[in-house]
VEXMARPA-918993 format. One record per residue (C-alpha): x, y, z; residue in three letters; residue number from 0. Coordinates in nm, 2 decimals, padded with zeros to 4 digits, always signed. Example, Ala and Ser with C-alpha at 12.3 -4.5 7.8 and 13.67 -1.06 7.14 Angstrom:
2
[pt [+01.23; -00.45; +00.78]; Ala; 0]
[pt [+01.37; -00.11; +00.71]; Ser; 1]
end
This chain:
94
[pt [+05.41; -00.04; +05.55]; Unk; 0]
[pt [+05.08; -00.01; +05.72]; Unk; 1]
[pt [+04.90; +00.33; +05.80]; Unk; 2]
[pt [+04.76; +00.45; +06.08]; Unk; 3]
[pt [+04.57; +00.76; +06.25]; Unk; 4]
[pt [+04.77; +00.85; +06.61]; Unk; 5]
[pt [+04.53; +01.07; +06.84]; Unk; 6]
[pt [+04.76; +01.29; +07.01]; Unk; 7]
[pt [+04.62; +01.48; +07.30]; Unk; 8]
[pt [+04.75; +01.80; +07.35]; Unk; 9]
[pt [+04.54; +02.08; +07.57]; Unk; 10]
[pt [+04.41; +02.36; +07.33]; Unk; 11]
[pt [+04.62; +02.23; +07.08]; Unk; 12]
[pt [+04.43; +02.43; +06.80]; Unk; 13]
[pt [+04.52; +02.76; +07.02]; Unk; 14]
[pt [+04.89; +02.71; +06.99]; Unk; 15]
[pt [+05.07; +02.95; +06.72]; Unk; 16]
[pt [+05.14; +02.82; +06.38]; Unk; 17]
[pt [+05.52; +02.91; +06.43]; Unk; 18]
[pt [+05.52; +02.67; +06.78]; Unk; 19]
[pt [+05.31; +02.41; +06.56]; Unk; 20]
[pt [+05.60; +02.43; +06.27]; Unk; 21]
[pt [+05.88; +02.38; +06.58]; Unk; 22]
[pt [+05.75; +02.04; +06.69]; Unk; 23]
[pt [+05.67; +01.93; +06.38]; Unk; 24]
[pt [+06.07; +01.99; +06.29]; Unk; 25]
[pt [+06.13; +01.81; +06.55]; Unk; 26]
[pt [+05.94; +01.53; +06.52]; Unk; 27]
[pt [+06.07; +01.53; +06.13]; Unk; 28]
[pt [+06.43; +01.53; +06.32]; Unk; 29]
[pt [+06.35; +01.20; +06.49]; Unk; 30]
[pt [+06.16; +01.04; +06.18]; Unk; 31]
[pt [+06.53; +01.08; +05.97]; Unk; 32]
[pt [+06.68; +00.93; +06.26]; Unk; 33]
[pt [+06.53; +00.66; +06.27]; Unk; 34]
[pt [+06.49; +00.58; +05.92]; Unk; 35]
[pt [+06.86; +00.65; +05.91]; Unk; 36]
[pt [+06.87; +00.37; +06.15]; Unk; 37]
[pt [+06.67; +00.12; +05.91]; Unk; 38]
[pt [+06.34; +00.15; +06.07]; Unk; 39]
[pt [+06.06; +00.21; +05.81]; Unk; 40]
[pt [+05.83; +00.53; +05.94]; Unk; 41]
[pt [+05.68; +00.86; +05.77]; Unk; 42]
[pt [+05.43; +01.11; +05.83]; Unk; 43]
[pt [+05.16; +01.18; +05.54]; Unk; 44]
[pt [+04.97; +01.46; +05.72]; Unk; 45]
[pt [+04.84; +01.61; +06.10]; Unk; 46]
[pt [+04.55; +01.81; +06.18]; Unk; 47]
[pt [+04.52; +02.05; +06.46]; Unk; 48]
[pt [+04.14; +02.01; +06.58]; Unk; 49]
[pt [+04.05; +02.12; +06.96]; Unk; 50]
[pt [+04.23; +01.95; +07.21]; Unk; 51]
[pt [+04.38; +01.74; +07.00]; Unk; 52]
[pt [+04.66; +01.69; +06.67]; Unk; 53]
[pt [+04.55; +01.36; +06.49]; Unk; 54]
[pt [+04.83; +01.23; +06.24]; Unk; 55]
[pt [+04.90; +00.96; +05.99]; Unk; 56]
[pt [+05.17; +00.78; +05.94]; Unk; 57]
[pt [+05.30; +00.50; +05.75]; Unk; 58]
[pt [+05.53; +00.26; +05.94]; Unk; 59]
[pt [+05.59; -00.10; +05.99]; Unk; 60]
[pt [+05.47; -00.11; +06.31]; Unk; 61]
[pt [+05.25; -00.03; +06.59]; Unk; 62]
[pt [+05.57; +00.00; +06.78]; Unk; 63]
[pt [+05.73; +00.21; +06.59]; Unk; 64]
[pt [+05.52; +00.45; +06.61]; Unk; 65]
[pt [+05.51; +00.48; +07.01]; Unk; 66]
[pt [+05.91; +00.48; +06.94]; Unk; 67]
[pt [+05.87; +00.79; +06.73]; Unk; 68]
[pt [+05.62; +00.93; +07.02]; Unk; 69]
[pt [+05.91; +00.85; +07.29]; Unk; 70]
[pt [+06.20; +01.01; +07.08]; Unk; 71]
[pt [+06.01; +01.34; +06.97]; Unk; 72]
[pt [+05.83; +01.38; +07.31]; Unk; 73]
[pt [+05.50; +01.37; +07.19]; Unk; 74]
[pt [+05.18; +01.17; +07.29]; Unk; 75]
[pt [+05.04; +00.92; +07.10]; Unk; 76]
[pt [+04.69; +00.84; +07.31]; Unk; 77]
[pt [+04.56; +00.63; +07.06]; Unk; 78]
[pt [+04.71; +00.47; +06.78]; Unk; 79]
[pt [+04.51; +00.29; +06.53]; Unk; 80]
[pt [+04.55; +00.07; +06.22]; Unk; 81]
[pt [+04.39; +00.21; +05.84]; Unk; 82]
[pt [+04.32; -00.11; +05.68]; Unk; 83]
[pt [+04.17; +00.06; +05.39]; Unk; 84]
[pt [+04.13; +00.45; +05.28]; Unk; 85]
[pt [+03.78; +00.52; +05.06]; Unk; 86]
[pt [+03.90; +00.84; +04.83]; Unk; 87]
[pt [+03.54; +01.05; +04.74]; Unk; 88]
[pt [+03.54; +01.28; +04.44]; Unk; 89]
[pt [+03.15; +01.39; +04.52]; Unk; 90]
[pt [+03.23; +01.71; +04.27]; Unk; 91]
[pt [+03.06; +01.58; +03.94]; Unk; 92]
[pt [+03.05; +01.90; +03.75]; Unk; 93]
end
């Protein structure tokens, strides 16, 4: 699978409750089993909430999966962007 980073725009999204943020994210979860339950290959590593916006990554087989997955669950995906590589720093020496 190949990872990428999905810009969702979503106005004051880092003023919306955590409860409301945990709601959509079941839900999107809801849709990610159903479609893996339907043989498509998708997953969600992590999202941050950051001003306007929730940026996500995801592993999936496609970049059209992923705007399948935004379809289904009613969410945006303004940009979507392939991770060909991920640099891990460990800058704590002590």
């Amino acid at each position: 699978m190949n990872k990428y980073l999905i810009k969702r725009e979503i106005p004051s999204a880092s003023q919306i409750p955590r409860e409301k943020l945990d709601e959509i994210g079941q839900g999107s979860e809801s849709v990610l089993i159903a479609m893996r339950n339907e043989g498509k290959k998708i997953e969600q590593e992590v999202s941050y909430v950051a001003g306007n916006n929730v940026f996500c990554v995801y592993n999936a087989d496609s970049e059209e999966t992923i705007k399948e997955h935004a379809t289904r669950a009613g969410v945006p995906a303004n940009e979507i962007t392939l991770v060909p590589n991920v640099l891990k720093h460990n800058t704590n020496k002590g």
